[in-house]
Rosetta silent file (secondary structure, phi, psi, omega in degrees, C-alpha in Angstrom):
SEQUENCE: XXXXXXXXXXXXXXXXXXXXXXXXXXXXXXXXXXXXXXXXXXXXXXXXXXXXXXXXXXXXXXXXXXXXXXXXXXXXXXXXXXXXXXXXXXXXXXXXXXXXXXXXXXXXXXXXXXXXXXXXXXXXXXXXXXXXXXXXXXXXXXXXXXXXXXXXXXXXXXXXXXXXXXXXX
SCORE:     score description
SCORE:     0.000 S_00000001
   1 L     0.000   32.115  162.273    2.261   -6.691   10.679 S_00000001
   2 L   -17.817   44.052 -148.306    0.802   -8.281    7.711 S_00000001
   3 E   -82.791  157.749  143.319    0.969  -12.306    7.928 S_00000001
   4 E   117.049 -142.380  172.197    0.526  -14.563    5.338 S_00000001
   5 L  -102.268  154.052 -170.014    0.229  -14.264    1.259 S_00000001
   6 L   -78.245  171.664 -137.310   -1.232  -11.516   -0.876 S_00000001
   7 L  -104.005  175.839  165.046   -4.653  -12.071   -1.730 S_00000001
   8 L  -116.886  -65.909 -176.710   -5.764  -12.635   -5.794 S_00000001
   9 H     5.070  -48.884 -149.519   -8.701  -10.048   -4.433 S_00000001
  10 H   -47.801  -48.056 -155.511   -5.794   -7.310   -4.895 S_00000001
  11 H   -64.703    7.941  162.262   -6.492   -7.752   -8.867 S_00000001
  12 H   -55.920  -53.873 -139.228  -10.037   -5.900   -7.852 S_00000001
  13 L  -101.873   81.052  162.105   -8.363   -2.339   -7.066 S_00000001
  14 L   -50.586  -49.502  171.283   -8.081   -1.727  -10.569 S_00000001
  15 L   -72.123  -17.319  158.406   -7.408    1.890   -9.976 S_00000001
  16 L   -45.831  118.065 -163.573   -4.597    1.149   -7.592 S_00000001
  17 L  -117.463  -28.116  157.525   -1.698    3.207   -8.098 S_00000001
  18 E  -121.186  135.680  142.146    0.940    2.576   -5.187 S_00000001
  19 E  -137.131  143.503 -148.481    1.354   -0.452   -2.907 S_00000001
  20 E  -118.211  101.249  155.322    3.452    0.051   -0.183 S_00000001
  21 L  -100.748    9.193 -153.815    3.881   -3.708    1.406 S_00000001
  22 L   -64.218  150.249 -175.229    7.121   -3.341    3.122 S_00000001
  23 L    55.597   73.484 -166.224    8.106   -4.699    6.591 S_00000001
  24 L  -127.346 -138.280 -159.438    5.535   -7.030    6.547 S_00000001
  25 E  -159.613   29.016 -160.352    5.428  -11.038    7.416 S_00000001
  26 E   -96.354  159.308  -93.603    3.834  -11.835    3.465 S_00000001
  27 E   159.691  136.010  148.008    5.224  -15.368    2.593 S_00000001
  28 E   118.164 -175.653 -171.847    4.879  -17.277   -0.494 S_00000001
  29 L  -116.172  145.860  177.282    6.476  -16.355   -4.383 S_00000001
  30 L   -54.865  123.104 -162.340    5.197  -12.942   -5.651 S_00000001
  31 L   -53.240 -169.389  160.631    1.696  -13.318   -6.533 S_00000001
  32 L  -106.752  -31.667  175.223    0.494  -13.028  -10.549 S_00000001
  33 H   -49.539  -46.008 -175.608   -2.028  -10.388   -9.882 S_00000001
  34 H   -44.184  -34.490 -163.759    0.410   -7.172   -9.471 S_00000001
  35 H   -74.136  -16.549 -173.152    0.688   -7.673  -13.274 S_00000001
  36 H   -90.611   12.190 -172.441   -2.679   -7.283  -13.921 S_00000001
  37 L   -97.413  115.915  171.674   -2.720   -3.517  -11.590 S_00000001
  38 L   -67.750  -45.674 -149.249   -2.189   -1.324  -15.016 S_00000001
  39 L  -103.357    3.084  172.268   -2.254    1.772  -13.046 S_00000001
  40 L   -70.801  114.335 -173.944    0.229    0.768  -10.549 S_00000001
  41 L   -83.127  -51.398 -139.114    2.848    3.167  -10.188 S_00000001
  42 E  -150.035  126.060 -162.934    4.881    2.641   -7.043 S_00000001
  43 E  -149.295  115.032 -178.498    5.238   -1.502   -6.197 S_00000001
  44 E  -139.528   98.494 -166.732    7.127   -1.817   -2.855 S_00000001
  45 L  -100.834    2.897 -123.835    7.646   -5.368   -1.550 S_00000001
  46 L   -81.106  154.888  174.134   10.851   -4.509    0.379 S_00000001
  47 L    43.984   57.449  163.926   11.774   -6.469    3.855 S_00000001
  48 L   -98.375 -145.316 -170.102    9.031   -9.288    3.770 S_00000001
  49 E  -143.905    3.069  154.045    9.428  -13.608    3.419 S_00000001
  50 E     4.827  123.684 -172.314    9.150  -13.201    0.072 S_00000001
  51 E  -162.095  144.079  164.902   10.331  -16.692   -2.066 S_00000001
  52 E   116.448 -156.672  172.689   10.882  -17.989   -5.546 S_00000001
  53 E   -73.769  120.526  177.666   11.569  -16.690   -8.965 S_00000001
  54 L   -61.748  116.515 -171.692   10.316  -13.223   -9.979 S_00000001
  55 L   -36.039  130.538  132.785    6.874  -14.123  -12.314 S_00000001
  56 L   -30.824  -28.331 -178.614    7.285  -13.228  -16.163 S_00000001
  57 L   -81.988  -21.032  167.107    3.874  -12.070  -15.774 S_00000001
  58 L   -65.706  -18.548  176.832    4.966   -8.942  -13.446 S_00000001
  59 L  -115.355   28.588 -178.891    6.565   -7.454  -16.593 S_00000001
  60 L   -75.439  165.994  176.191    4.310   -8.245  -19.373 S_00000001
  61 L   -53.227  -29.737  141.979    3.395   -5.823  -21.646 S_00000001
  62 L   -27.058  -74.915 -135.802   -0.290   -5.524  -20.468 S_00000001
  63 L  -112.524  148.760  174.530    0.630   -5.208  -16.830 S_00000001
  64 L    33.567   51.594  146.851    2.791   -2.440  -14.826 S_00000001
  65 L   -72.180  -23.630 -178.625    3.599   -0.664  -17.999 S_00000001
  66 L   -99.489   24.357 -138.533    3.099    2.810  -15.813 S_00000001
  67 L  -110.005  124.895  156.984    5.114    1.014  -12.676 S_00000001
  68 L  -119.188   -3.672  163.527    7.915    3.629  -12.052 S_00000001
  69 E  -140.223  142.352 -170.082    9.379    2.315   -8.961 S_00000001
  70 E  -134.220  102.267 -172.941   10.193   -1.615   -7.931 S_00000001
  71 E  -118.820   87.621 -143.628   11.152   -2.344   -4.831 S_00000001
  72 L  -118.021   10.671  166.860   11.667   -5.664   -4.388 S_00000001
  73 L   -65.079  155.618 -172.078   14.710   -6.021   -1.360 S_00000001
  74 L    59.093   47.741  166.933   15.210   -8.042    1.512 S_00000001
  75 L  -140.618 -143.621 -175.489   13.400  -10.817    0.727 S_00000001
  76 E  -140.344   64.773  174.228   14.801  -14.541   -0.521 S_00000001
  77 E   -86.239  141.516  179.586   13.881  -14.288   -4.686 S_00000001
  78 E  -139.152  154.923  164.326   15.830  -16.707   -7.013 S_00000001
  79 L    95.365 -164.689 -167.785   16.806  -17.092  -10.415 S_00000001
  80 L   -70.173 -179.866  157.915   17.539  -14.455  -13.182 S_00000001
  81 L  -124.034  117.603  170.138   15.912  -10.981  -13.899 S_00000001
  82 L   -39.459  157.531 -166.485   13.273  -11.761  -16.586 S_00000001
  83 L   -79.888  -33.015 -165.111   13.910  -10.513  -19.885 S_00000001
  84 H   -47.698  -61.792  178.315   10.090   -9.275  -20.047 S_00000001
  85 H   -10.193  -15.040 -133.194   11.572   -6.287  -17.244 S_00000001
  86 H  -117.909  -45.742 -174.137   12.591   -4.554  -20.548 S_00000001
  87 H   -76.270    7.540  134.369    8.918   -3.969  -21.234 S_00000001
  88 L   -60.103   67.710 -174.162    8.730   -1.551  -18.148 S_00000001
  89 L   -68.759  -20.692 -178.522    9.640    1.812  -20.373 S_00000001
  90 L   -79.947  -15.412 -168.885    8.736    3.998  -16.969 S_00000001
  91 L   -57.065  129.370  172.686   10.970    2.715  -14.826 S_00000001
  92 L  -107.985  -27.313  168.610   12.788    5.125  -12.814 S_00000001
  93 E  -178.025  135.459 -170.430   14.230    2.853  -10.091 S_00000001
  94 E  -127.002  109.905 -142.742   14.740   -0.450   -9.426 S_00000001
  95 E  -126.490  109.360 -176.926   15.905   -2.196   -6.166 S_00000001
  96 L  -121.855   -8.631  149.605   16.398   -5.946   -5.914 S_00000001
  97 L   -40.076  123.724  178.993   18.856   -5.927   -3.157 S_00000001
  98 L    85.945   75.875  173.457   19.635   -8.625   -0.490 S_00000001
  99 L  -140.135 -139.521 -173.492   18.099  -11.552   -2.610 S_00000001
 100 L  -169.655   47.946  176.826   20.015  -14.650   -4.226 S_00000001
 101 L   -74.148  174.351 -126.766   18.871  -12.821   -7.683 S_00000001
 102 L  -163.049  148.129  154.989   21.281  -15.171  -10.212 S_00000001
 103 L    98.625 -176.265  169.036   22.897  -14.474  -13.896 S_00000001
 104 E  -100.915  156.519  161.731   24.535  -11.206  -15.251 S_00000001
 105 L   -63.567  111.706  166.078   23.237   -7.974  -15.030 S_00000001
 106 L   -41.236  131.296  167.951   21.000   -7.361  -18.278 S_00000001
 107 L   -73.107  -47.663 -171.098   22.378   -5.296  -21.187 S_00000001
 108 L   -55.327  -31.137  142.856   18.421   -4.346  -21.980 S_00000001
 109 L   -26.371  -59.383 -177.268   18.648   -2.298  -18.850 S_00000001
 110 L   -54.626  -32.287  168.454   20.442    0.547  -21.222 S_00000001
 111 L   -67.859  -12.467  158.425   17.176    0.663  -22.936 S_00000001
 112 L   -66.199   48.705  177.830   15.390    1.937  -19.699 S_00000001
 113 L   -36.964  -19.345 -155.237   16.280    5.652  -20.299 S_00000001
 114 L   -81.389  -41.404  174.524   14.291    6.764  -17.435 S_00000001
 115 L    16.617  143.127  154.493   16.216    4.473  -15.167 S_00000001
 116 L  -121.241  -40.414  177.801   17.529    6.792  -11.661 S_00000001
 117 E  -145.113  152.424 -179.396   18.664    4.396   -9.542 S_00000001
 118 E  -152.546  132.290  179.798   19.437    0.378   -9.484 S_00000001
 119 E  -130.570  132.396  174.587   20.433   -1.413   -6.547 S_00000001
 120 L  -134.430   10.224  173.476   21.274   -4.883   -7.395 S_00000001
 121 L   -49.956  145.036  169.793   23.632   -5.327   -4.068 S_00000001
 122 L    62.555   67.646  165.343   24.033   -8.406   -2.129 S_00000001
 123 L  -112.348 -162.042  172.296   22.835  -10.916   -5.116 S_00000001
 124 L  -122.535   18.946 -141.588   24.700  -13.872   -6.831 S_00000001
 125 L   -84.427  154.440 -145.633   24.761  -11.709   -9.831 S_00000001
 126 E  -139.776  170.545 -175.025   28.271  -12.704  -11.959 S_00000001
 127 E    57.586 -142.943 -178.199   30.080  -11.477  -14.977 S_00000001
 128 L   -95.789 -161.842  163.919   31.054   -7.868  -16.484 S_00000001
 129 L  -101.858  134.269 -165.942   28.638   -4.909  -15.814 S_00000001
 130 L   -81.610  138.374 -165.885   27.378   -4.156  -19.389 S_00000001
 131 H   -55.399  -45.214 -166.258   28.720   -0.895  -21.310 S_00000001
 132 H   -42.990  -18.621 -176.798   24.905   -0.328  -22.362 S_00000001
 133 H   -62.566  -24.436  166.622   24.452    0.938  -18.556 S_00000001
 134 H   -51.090  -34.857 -172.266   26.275    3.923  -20.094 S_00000001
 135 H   -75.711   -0.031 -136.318   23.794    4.846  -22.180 S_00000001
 136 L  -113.985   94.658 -172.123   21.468    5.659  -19.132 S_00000001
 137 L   -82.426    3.254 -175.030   22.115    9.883  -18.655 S_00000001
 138 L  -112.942   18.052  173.041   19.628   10.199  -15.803 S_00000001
 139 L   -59.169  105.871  178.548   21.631    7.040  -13.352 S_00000001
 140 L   -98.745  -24.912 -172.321   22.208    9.068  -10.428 S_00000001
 141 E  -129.314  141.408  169.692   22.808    5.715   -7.827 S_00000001
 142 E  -153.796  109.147  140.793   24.145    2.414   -8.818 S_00000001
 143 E   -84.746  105.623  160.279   24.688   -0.361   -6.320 S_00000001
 144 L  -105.026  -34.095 -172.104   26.672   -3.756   -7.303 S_00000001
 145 L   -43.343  155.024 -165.742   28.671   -4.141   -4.257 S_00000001
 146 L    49.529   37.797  144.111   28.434   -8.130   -2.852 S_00000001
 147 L  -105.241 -172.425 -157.022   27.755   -9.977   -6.182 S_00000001
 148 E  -113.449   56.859  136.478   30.315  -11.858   -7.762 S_00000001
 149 E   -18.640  126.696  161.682   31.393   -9.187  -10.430 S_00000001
 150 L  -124.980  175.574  155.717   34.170   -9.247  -13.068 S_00000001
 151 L    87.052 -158.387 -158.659   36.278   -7.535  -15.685 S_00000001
 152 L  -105.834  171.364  136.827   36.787   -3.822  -15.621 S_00000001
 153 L   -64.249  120.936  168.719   34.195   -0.634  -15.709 S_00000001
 154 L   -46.600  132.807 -160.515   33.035    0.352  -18.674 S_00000001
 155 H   -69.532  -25.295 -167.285   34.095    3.767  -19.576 S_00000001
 156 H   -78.425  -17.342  162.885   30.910    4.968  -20.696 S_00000001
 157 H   -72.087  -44.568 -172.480   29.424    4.306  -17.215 S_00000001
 158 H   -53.074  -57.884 -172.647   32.395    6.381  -15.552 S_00000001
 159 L   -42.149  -30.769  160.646   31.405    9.142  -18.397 S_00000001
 160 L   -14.492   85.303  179.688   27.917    9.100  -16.342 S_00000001
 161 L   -50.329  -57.286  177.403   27.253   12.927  -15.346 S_00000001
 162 L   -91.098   13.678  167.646   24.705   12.252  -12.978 S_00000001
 163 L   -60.683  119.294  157.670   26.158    9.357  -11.257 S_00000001
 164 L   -86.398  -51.339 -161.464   26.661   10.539   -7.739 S_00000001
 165 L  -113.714  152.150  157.979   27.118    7.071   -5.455 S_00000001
 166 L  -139.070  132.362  179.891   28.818    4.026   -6.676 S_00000001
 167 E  -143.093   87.496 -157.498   28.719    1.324   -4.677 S_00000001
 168 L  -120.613  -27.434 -173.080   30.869   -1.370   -7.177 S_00000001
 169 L   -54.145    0.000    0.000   32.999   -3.143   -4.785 S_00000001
């Protein structure tokens, strides 16, 4: 029962390796500090008041370079997904569902090998889903359903082995 905004303090806990804030009352656009938690593994912001544009500075190169899970649903985030996200090589799964995220789904995604899951449901997110998602052999879950998807699937995602759930509609 958390109220209010996170703290700049947080950028203390150097050594911090999960934060779990979920189902909280935290308010405000996602702080600058998370980028500067190195050692942060596990980032969970899910079902908060969350608001704005996702920083550039949460994916610099510097910052959350070890981050293997991003959980950043149910909150009210705008705009795009920075390009900097690319610079997260650990990522194993990344959840941005029930936002008013914006744009196409990034081709630089394919470059995320580790990648397991992506939920990008219930966005504004537009255009085709990019072949490069194909290249990703460890995608076991992919959510798209509720954006405003077009065009066809890309074969090389169907070709996915370890795709179990689709959720495309």
């Amino acid at each position: 029962n958390l109220i209010g905004s996170v703290p700049n303090e947080l950028k203390a806990l150097t050594n911090l390796v999960q934060l779990n804030l979920e189902g909280n009352f935290i308010s405000g656009p996602i702080p600058t500090v998370f980028g500067q938690l190195q050692n942060l593994t596990v980032l969970d912001l899910d079902a908060n008041s969350l608001t704005g544009a996702i920083p550039d500075s949460l994916y610099d190169a510097e910052g959350l370079s070890e981050l293997v899970i991003l959980t950043l649903t149910s909150n009210d985030f705008l705009g795009t997904i920075p390009d900097e996200y690319a610079n997260i090589t650990a990522l194993q799964a990344v959840a941005f569902q029930s936002n008013q995220i914006n744009g196409t789904i990034p081709s630089f995604l394919g470059a995320l090998t580790d990648l397991r899951t992506i939920n990008f449901f219930d966005n504004n997110l537009e255009g085709n889903i990019p072949r490069e998602l194909g290249l990703l052999s460890n995608l076991e879950n992919l959510f798209l359903h509720f954006n405003f998807l077009s065009g066809t699937m890309p074969s090389e995602i169907c070709a996915l082995r370890q795709l179990n759930l689709r959720q495309l509609t």
